[in-house]
C-alpha positions as CSV (number, residue, x, y, z in Angstrom):
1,X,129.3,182.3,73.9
2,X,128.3,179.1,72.0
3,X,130.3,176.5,71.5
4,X,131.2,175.6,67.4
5,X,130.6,172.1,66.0
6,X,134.3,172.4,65.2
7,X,135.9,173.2,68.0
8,X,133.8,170.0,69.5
9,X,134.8,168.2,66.8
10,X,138.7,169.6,67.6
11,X,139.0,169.2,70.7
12,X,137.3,165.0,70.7
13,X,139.9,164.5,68.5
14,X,142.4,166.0,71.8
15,X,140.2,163.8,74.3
16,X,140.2,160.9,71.8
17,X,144.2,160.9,71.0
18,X,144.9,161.1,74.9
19,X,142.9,158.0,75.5
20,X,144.5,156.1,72.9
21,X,147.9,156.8,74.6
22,X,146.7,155.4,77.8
23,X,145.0,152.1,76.2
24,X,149.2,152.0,74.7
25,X,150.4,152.2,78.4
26,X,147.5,149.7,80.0
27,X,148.0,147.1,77.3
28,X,151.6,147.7,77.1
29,X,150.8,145.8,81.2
30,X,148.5,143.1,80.0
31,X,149.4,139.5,78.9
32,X,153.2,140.5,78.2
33,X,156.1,137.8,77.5
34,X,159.1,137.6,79.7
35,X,161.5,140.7,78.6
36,X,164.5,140.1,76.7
37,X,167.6,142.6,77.3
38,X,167.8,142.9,72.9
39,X,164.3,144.0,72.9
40,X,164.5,146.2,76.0
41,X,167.3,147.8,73.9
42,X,165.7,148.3,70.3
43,X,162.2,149.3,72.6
44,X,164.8,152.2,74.3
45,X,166.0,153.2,71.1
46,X,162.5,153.6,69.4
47,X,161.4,155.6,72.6
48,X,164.8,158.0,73.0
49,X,164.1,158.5,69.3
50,X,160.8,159.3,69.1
51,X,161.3,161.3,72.2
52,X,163.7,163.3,70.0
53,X,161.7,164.0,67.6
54,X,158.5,165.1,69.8
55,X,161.3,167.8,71.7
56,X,162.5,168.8,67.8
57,X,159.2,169.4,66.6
58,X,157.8,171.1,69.3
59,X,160.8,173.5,69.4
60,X,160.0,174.0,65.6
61,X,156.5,174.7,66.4
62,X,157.4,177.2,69.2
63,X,154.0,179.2,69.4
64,X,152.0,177.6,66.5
65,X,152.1,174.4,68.9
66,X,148.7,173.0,69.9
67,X,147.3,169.3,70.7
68,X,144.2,170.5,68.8
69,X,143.3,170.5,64.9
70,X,142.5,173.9,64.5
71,X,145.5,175.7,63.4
72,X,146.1,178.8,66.3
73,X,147.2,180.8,64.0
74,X,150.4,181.7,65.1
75,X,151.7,180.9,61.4
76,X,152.6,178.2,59.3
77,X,156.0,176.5,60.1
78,X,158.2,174.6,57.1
79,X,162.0,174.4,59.4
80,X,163.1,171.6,61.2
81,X,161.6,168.6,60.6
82,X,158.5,169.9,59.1
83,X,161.2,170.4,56.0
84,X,160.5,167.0,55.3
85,X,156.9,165.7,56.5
86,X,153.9,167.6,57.6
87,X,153.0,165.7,60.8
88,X,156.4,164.8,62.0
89,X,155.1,165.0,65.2
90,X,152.4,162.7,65.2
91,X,155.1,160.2,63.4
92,X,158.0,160.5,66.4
93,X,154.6,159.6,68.6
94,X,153.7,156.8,67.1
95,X,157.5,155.5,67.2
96,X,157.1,156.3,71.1
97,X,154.6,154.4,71.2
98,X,156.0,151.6,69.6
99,X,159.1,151.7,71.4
100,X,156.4,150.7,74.6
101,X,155.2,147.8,72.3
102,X,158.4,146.4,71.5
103,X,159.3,146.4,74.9
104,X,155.9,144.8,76.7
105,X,156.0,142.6,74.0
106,X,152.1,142.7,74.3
107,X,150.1,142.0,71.0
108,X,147.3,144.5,72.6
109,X,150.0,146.8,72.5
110,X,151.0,146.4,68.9
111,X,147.1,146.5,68.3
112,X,146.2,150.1,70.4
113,X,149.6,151.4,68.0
114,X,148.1,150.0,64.9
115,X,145.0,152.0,66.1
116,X,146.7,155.3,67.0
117,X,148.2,155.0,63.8
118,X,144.6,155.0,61.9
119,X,143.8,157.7,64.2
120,X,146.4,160.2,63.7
121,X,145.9,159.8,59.6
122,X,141.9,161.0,60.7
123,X,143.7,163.6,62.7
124,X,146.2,164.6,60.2
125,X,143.5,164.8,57.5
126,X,141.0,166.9,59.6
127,X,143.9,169.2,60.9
128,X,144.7,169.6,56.7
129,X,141.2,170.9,55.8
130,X,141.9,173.8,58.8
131,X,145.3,174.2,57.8
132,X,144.6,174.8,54.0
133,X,141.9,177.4,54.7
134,X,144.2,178.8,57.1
135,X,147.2,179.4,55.2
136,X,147.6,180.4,51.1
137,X,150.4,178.9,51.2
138,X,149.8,175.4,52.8
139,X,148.4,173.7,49.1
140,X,152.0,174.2,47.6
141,X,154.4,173.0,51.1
142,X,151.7,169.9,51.1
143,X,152.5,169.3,47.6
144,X,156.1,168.9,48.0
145,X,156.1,167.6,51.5
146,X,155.3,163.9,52.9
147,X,152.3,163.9,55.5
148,X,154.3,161.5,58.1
149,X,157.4,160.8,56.6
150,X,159.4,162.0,53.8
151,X,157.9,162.1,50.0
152,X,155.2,159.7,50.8
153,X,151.8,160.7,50.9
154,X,152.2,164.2,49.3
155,X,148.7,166.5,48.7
156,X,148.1,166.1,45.1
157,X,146.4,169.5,43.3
């Protein structure tokens, strides 16, 4: 069975997210500052937080839950966090991932987040045009729903 430019397209996106999180973790190790214990704390709260919030919106995914974005079509889900932004996955990753930056202290760091931010809009985007072929209703939740965090970046008609 051959392979669709989509699900290439998908599943890059899968391959190209998981690298990102590792450049995170290597430059999080590279040309870091001495540690203070405030900014080990604030780095520990972003991370328990975000951590949080990946748990909370994978429970809320339950079946629908998949790293690629091609919707699996195990239905649409609007509870839990996902009351209140579309990806809030991708947003309690990102505060993860900053959590590592605060803490390394590494401005490669703060630059591979800055990068996995610009990435997970691309993601987010791509994962919308599935999404609203996908589902009839998806036009009207994205309407009245933030993409990463509450009210902000709403799908306009």
């Amino acid at each position: 069975m051959p392979v669709k430019a989509s699900q290439l397209r998908a599943w890059g996106t899968v391959a190209a997210q998981g690298l990102l999180f590792a450049a995170v973790a290597v430059t999080a190790l590279v040309d870091a500052p001495p540690r203070l214990p405030t900014v080990l704390w604030l780095a520990l709260v972003l991370i328990l937080v975000g951590a949080a919030g990946v748990i909370a919106t994978g429970t809320s995914l339950g079946a629908s839950l998949t790293p690629s974005p091609v919707p699996n079509e195990a239905g649409l889900v609007g509870s839990g966090l996902y009351r209140w932004a579309r990806h809030p996955m991708y947003s309690a990753l990102v505060v993860i991932c900053l959590g590592v930056a605060v803490g390394s202290g590494s401005a490669w760091c703060y630059a591979a987040v800055g990068v996995l931010c610009v990435f997970f809009a691309f993601k987010a985007r791509l994962e919308e045009r599935y999404l609203l072929t996908a589902y009839d209703g998806y036009r009207d939740y994205a309407a009245v729903t933030g993409r990463f965090v509450p009210k902000i970046g709403r799908l306009r008609s």
